[in-house]
C-alpha positions in Angstrom: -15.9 -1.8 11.1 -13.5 0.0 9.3 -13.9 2.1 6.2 -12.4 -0.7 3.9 -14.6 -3.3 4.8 -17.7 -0.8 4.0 -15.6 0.2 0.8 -15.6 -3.2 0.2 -19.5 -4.4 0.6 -19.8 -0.5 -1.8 -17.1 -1.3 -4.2 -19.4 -2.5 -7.4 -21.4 0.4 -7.3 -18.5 2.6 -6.7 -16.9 1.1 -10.2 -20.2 1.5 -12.1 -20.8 4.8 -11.0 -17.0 6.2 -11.7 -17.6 4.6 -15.3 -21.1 5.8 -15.6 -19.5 9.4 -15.1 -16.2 9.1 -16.7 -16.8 7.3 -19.5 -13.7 4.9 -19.6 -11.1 4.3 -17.0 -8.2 2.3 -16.3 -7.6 0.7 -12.6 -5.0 3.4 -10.8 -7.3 6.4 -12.3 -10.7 4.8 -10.3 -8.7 4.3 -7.4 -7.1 7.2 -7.4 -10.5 9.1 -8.3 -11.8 7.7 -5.1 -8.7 8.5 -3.5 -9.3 12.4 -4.2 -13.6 12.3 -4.2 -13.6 11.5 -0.7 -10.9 13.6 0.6 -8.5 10.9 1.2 -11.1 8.9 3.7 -11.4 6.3 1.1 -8.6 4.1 -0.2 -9.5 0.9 -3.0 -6.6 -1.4 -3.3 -5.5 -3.0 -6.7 -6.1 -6.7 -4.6 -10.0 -5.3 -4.7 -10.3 -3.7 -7.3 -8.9 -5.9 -10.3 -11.1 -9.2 -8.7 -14.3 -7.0 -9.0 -13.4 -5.6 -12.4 -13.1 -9.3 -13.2 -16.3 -10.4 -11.9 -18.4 -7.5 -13.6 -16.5 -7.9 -17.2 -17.6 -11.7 -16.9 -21.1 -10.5 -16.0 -21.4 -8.9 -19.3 -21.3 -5.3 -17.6 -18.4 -4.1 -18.4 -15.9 -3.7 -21.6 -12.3 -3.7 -22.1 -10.0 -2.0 -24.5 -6.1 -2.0 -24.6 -3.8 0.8 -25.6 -0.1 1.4 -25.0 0.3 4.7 -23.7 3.7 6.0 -23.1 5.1 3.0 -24.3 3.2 0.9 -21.7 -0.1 -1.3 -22.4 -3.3 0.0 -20.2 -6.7 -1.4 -19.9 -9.6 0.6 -20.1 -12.8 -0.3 -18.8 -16.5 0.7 -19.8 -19.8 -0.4 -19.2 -21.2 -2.0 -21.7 -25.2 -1.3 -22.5 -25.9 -3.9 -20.1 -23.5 -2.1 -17.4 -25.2 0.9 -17.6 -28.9 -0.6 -17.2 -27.3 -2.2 -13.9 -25.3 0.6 -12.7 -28.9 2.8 -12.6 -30.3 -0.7 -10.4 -26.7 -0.5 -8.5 -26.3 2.9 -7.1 -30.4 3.0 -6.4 -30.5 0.0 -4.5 -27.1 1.4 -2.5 -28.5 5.3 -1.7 -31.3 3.0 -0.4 -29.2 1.1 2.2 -27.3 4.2 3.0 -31.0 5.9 3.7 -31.4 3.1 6.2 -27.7 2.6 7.7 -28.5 6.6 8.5 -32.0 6.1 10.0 -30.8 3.3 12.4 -27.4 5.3 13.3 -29.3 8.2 14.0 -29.1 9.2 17.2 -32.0 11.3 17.9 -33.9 7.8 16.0 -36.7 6.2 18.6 -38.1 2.9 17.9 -41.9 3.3 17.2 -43.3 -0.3 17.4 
């Protein structure tokens, strides 16, 4: 499995959280956020990014705003009240399955049953 299929199954709660801690953001910042917060070994691409945006601004979680900066139009996004309720649900649920993903791949693990 490679590190953008896990990035993928990841990629809502890595959104939320980058809003939850930024604020507002546009889609080259986040990816280029985690781009530089994991030392390069994570890449998003715009093709998964902008369908998951999508998908969490229908949900009601997320907000948009356009502004033309530098004589170009940019979306920001930000969770709405609703986002950030989620986002709390979101990352907790994920730390949980990473918890797990590092008990089973564990090496020094033995199987107590």
């Amino acid at each position: 499995m490679s590190s953008s299929q896990i990035i993928k199954g990841s990629l809502i709660a890595i959104i939320m959280k980058l809003l939850e801690e930024n604020g507002r953001m546009y889609g080259y910042e986040m990816t280029k956020a985690v781009r530089d917060n994991s030392g390069g070994r994570m890449n998003i691409t715009e093709a998964a990014l902008y369908p998951a945006l999508h998908k969490l601004e229908a949900e009601g979680l997320l907000a948009t705003e356009t502004e033309k900066v530098d004589g170009r139009m940019r979306k920001y996004y930000s969770l709405t009240r609703k986002g950030k309720t989620e986002t709390k649900k979101e990352v907790s649920a994920m730390q949980e399955a990473l918890e797990a993903l590092k008990l089973l791949l564990d090496p020094k693990m033995t199987y107590h049953g």
